[in-house]
C-alpha positions as CSV (number, residue, x, y, z in Angstrom):
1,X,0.0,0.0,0.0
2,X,1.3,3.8,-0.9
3,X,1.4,6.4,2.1
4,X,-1.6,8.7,1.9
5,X,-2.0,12.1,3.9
6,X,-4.7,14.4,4.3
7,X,-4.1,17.6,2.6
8,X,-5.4,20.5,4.0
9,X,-5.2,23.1,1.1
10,X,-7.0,20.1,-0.8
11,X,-9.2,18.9,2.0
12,X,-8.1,15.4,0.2
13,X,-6.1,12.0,1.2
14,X,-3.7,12.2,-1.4
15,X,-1.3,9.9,-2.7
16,X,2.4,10.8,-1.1
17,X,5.1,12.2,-3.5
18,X,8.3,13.6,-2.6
19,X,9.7,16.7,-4.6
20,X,13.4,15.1,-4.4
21,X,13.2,11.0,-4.7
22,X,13.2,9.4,-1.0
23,X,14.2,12.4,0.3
24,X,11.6,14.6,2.7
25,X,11.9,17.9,3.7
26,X,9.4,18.4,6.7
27,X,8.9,21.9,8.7
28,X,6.8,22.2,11.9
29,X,6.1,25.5,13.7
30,X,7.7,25.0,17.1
31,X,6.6,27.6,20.4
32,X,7.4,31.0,20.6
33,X,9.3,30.8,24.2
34,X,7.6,33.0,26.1
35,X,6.2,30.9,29.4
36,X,6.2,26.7,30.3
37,X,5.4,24.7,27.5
38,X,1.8,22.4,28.3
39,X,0.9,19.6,27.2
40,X,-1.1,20.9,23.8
41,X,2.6,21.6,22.6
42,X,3.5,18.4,23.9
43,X,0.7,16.7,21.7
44,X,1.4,18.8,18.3
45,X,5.2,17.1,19.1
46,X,4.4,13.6,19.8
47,X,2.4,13.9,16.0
48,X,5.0,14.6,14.6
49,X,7.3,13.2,15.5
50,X,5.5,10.3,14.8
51,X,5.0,11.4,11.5
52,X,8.5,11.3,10.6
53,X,9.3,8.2,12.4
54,X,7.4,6.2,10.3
55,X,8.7,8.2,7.1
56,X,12.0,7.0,8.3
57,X,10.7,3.8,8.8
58,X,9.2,3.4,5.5
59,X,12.7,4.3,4.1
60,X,13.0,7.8,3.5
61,X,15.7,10.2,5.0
62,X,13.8,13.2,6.5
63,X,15.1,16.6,6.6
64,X,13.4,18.2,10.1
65,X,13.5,22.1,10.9
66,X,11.4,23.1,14.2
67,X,11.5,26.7,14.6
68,X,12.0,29.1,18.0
69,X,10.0,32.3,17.9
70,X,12.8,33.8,20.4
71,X,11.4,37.5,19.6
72,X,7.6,38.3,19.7
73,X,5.4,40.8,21.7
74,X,4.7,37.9,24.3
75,X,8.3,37.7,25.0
76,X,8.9,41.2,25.3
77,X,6.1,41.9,28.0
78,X,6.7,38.9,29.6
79,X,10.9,39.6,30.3
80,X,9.6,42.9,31.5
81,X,7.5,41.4,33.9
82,X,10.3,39.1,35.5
83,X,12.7,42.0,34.9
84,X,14.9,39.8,32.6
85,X,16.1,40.8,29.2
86,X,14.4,38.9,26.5
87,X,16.9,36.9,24.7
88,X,17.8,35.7,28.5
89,X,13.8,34.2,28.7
90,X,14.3,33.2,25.0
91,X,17.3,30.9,25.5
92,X,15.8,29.5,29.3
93,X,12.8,28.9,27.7
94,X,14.7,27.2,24.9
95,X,16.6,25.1,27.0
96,X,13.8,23.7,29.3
97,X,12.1,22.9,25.5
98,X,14.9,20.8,24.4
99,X,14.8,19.2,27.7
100,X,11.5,18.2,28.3
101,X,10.9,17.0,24.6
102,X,13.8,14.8,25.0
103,X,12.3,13.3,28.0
104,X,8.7,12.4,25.8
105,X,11.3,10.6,23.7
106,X,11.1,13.5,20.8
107,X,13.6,12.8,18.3
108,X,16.0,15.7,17.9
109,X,15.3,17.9,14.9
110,X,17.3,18.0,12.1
111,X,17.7,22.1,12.2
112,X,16.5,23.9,15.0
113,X,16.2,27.9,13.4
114,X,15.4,31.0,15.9
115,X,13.8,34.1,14.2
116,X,16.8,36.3,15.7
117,X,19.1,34.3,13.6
118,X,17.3,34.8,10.6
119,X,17.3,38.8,10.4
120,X,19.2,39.1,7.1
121,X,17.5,36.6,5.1
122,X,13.9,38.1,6.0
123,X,15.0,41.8,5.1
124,X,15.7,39.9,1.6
125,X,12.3,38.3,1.5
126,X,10.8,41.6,2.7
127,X,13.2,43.7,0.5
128,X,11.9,41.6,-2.5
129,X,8.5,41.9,-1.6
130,X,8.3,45.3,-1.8
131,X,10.0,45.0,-5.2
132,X,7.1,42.9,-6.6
133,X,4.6,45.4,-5.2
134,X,2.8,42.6,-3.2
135,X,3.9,44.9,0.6
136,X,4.5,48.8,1.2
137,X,6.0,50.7,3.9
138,X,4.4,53.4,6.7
139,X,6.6,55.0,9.4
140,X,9.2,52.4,9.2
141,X,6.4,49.4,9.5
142,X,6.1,46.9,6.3
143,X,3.1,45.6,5.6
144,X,2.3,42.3,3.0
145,X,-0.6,44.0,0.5
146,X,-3.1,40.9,0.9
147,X,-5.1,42.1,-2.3
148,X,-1.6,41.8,-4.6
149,X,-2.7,37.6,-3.7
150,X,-5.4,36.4,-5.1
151,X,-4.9,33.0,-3.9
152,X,-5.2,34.6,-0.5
153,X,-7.4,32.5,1.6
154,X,-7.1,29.3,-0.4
155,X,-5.9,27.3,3.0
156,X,-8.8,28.2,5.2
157,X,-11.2,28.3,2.1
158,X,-12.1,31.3,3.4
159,X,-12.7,34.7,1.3
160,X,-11.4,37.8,2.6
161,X,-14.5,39.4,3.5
162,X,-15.3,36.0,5.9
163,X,-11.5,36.1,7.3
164,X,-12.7,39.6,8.1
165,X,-15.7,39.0,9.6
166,X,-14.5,36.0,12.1
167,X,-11.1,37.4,13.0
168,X,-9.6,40.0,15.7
169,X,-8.0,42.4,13.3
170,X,-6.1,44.9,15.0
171,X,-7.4,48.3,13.7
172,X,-5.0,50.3,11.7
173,X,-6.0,53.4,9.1
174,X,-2.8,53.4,8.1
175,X,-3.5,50.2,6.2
176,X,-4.5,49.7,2.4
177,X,-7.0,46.8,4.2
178,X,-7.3,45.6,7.5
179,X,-6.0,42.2,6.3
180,X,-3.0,43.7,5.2
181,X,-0.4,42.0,7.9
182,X,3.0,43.0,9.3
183,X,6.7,41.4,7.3
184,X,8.6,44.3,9.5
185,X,7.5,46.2,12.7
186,X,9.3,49.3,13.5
187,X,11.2,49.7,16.7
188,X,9.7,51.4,20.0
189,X,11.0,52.5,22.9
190,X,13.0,49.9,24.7
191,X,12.8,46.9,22.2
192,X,15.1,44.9,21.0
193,X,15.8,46.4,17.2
194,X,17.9,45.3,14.6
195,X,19.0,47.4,11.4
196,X,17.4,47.2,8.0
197,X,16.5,50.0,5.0
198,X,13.3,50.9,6.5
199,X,14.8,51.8,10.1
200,X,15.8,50.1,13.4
201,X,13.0,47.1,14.1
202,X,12.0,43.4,14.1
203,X,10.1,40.6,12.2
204,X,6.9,39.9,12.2
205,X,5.5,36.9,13.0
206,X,4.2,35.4,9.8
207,X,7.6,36.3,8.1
208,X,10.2,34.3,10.0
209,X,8.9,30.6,9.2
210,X,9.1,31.8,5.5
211,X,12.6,32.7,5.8
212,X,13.5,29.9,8.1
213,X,12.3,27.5,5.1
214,X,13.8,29.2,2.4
215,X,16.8,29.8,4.1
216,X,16.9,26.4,5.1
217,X,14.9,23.8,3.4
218,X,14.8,25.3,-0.2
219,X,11.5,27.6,-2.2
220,X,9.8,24.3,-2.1
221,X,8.4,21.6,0.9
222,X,7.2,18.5,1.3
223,X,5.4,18.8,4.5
224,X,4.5,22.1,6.8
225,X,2.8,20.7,10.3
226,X,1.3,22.5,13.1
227,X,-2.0,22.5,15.0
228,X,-4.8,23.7,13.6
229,X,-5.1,26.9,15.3
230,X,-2.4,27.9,12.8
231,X,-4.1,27.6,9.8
232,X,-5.1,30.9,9.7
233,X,-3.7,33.9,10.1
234,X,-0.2,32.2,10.4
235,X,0.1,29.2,7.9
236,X,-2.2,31.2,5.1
237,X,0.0,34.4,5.5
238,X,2.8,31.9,5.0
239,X,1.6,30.6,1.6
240,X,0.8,34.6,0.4
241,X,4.0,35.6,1.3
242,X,6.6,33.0,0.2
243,X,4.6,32.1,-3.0
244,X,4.5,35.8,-4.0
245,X,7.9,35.9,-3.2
246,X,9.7,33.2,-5.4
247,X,6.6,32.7,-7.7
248,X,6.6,28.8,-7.0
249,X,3.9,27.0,-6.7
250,X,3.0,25.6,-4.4
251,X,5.6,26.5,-1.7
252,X,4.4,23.1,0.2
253,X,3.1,20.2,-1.3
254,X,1.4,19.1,2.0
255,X,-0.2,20.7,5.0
256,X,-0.6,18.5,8.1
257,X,-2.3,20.0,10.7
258,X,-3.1,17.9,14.2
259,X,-6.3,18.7,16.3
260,X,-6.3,20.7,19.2
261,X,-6.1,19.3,22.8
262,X,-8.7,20.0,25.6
263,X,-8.5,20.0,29.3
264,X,-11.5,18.4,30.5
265,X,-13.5,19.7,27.7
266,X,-12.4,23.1,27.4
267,X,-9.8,24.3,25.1
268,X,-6.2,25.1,27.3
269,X,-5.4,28.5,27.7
270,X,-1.9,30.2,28.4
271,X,-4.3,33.5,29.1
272,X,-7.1,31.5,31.3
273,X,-4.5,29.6,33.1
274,X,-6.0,26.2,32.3
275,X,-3.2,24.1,31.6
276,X,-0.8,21.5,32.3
277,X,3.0,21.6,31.9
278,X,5.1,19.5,30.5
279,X,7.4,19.9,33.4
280,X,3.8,18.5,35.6
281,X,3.2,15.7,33.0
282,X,6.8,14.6,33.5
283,X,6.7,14.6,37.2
284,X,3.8,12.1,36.8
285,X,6.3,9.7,34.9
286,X,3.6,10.5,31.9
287,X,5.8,10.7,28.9
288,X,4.7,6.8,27.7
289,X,1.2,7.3,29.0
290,X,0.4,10.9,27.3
291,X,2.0,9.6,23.9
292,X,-0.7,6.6,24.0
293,X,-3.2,9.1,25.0
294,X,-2.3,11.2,21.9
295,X,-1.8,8.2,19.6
296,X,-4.8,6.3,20.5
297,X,-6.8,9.3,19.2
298,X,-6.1,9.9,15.2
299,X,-3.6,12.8,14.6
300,X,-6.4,15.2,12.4
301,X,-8.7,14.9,15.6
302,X,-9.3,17.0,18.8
303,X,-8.2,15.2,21.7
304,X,-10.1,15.6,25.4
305,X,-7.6,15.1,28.5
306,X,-9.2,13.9,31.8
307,X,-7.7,11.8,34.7
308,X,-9.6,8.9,33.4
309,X,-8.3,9.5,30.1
310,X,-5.1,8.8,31.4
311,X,-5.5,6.6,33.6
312,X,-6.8,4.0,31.0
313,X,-3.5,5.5,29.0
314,X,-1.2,4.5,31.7
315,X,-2.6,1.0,32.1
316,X,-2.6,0.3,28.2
317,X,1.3,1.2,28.6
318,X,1.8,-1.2,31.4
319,X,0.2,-3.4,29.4
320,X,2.3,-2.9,26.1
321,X,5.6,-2.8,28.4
322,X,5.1,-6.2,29.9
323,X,4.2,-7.8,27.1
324,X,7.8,-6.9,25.3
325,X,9.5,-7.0,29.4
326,X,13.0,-9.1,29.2
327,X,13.3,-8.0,25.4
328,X,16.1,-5.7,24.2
329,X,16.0,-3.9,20.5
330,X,18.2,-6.2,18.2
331,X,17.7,-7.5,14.8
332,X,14.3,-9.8,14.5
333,X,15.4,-13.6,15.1
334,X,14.9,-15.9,13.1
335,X,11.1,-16.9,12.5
336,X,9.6,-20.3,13.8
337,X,6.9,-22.2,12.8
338,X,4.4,-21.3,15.2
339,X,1.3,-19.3,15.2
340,X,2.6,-16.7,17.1
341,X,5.0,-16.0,14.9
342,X,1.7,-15.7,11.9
343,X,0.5,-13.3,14.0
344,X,3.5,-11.0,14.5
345,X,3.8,-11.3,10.8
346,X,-0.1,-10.3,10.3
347,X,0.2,-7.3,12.8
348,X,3.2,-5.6,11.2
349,X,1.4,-5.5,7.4
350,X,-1.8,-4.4,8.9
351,X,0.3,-2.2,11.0
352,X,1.8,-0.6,7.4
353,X,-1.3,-0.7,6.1
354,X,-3.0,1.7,9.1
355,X,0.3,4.1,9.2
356,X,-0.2,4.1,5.0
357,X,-3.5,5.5,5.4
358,X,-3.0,9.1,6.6
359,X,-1.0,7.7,9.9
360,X,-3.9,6.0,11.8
361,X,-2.5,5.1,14.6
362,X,-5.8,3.9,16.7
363,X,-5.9,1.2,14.1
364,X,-2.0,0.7,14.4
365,X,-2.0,0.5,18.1
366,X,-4.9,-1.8,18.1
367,X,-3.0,-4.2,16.4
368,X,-0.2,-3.9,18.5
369,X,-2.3,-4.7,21.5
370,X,-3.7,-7.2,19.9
371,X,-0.1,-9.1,19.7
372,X,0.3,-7.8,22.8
373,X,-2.3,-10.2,24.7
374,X,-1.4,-13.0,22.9
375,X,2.3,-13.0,23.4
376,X,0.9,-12.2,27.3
377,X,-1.4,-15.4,27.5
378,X,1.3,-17.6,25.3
379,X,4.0,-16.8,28.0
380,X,1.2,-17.9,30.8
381,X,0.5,-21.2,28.9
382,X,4.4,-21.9,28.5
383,X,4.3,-21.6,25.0
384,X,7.7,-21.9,22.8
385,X,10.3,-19.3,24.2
386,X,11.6,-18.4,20.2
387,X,7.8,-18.1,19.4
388,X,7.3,-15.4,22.1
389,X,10.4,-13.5,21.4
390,X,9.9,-13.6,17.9
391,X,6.4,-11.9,18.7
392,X,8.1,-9.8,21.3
393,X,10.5,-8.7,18.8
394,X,7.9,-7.5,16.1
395,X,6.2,-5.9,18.8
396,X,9.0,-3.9,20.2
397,X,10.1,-2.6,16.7
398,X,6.7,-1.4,16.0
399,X,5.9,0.1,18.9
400,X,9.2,1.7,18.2
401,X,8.2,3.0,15.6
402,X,5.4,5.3,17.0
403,X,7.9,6.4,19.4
404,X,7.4,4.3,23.0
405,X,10.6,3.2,25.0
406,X,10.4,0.7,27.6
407,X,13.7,1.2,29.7
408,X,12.4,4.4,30.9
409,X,10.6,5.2,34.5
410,X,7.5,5.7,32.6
411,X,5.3,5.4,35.2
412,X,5.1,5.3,38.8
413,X,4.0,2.1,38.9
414,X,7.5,0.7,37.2
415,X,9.2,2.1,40.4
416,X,7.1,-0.4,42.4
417,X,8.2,-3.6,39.9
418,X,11.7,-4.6,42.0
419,X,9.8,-4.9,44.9
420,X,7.2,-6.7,43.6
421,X,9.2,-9.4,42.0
422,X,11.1,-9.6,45.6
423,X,7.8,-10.6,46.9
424,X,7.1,-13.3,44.3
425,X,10.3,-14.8,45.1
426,X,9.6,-14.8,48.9
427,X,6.2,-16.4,47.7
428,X,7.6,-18.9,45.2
429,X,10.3,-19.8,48.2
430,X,7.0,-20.3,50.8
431,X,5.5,-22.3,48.3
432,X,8.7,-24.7,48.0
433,X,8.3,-25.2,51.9
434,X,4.3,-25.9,51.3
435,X,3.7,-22.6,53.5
436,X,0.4,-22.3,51.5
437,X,-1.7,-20.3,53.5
438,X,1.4,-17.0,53.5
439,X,2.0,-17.7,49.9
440,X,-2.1,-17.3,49.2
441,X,-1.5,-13.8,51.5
442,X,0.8,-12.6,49.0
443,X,-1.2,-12.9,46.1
444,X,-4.1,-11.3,47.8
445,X,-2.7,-8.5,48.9
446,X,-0.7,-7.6,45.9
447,X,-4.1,-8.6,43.8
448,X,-6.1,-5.6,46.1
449,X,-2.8,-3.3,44.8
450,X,-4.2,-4.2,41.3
451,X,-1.4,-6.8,40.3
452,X,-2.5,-10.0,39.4
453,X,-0.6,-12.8,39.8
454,X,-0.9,-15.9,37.6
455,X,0.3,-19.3,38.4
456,X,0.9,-21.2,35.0
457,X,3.2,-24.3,34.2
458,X,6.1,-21.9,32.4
459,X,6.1,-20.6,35.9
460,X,4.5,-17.5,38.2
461,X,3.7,-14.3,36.2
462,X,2.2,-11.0,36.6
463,X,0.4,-8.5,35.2
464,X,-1.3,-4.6,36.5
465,X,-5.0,-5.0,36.2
């Protein structure tokens, strides 16, 4: 089967074609750094990165930019809150980013661009712009003229006059229309500034992600990702700006854009103050959990986080993680005879076959639990050890895929696992002596704590309920 992705500028699952043969080059708008990253950003992440996980896994080398937005009003009024200089809040902010997605098992990206880094190139794009007649200039601000587009509004599938009528446009008679946005905002007192031919000031918002990809990925893209909150203003001032720009078309062949996450049922808010940190999630031993959470719903779709949410999240991890327990990532043995080992086969091509079709990975992880339970009850019956690792195996790879690790303190109840295999061993030893009634106190008690314990002829297993 041939990867298909939902298209938003074509509202269409479309066949998957790379500009340059097996090679993808993938932007995602990162945060602009101005307080604690929650777990919405956390979500947008875990998509995408395991969006380009499987790309790699289906063989292609992926090219990954993540931008900072290390200069924005946000910044700047926050800094002057805490009485800190804002590329100081930028760069902590930036650091406890890099952190914390590294600890929900985020790959790396490939290029990690910041909007101050980027001055020259966007006085080029904003420079040529103004060539082209498609921005102008008042009192050292730069403006994009929305009307020189006529595509404008093609991502939303919106026209101008209902972009006007939904949105918060700031009101400005300077402008030719009041959907005219900002390429370059002229200094005021007390900002940071940087030179350019239209006086001392600094990017706007829209125009650094351009410049960031066409400094660094080329005029053309295989994917731009971001939640869906960005599709318009940002993602569609995007498209009118770099495509009037360099005159290609289109400037991105494919716009992926995840569903928003709600706490509780109501959308998280850095202004409303209903939200929950990273840094929290990660104090919970979440990271395994919330990527579940986030998987089991598809990527396109809004996503409701609860306790009980969570909760079932956490116990389907347990689940996944003692099914591969004892297993390490190595090459895939060699395969028995067994029907264990059918299975494993079955899961991984309707595993491909689910990721193929526009990443669904509720279908893909309902395979793998699948395998899951039966590699859990063959190890109970004493089934063939190479059967169960080679199930364990395909397991562990695919799982792999969508970005879980194992070895990790995922949970709080992994901290508990030492002790409780110290106490099966104390019970397997009162059973050797016939001390039947202690051994039987054991398993009750630990069965009240919600671990069951399973006598089978392979030997004494267990399992979180």
């Amino acid at each position: 089967m041939t990867l298909r992705v939902t298209n938003t500028l074509t509202r269409e699952k479309e066949q998957f074609e790379t500009l340059e043969p097996g090679h993808v080059r993938m932007y995602v708008c990162g945060p602009t750094v101005y307080s604690d990253a929650h777990i919405g950003h956390a979500m947008s992440a875990i998509v995408f990165d395991m969006i380009r996980r499987y790309l790699e896994y289906s063989g292609y080398r992926v090219t990954f930019a993540m931008n900072f937005t290390d200069i924005d009003d946000k910044i700047i009024q926050r800094a002057a809150t805490l009485g800190l200089p804002p590329h100081e809040l930028a760069e902590q902010l930036i650091d406890a980013w890099l952190d914390e997605t590294a600890a929900l098992n985020i790959k790396p990206a490939t290029i990690y661009p910041r909007a101050t880094q980027e001055i020259p190139t966007i006085i080029e794009m904003v420079k040529g712009l103004l060539v082209k007649g498609h921005a102008y200039t008042i009192d050292g601000d730069v403006y994009f003229r929305v009307l020189s587009f006529p595509e404008y509004g093609k991502l939303s599938h919106r026209t101008l006059e209902e972009m006007l009528a939904g949105a918060r446009v700031e009101i400005d008679p300077r402008k030719e229309h009041p959907m005219d946005f900002a390429l370059w905002k002229a200094a005021k007192p007390g900002e940071p500034a940087w030179d350019s031919p239209w006086g001392p000031g600094r990017p706007g918002w829209h125009i650094e992600c351009s410049a960031m990809i066409y400094r660094h990925l080329g005029e053309q893209i295989d994917i731009h990702g971001g939640g869906a909150d960005l599709i318009f203003p940002h993602h569609e001032n995007e498209i009118a700006q770099s495509e009037a720009f360099t005159g290609k078309k289109p400037f991105v062949r494919y716009w992926l854009h995840n569903g928003l996450l709600q706490l509780g049922g109501e959308k998280m808010s850095k202004s409303i103050g209903n939200l929950i940190t990273i840094r929290e999630l990660l104090a919970r031993n979440g990271a395994g959990p919330f990527r579940l959470l986030v998987l089991s719903s598809h990527y396109r779709s809004p996503l409701t986080f609860t306790e009980e949410a969570f909760e079932a999240a956490t116990r389907g991890f347990d689940r996944l993680r003692l099914a591969v327990q004892g297993v390490e990532p190595a090459e895939l043995p060699n395969r028995p005879e067994h029907e264990l080992a059918t299975l494993a086969d079955a899961t991984r091509l309707a595993f491909r076959q689910a990721m193929d079709d526009d990443f669904d990975t509720p279908v893909a992880l309902a395979r793998l639990f699948e395998l899951a339970r039966a590699i859990n009850r063959a190890r109970a019956s004493g089934e063939r050890l190479e059967a169960i690792r080679y199930a364990q195996f395909t397991l562990l790879e695919l799982a792999t895929v969508l970005g879980f690790r194992f070895d990790e303190q995922s949970t709080g109840r992994q901290s508990a696992e030492p002790f409780i295999d110290l106490l099966l061993d104390v019970r397997a030893r009162l059973r050797a002596q016939r001390q039947w009634e202690l051994a039987d106190y054991i398993r009750g008690r630990l069965n009240e704590l919600g671990v069951l314990v399973e006598d089978t002829p392979g030997g004494t297993t267990w399992r979180w309920t």
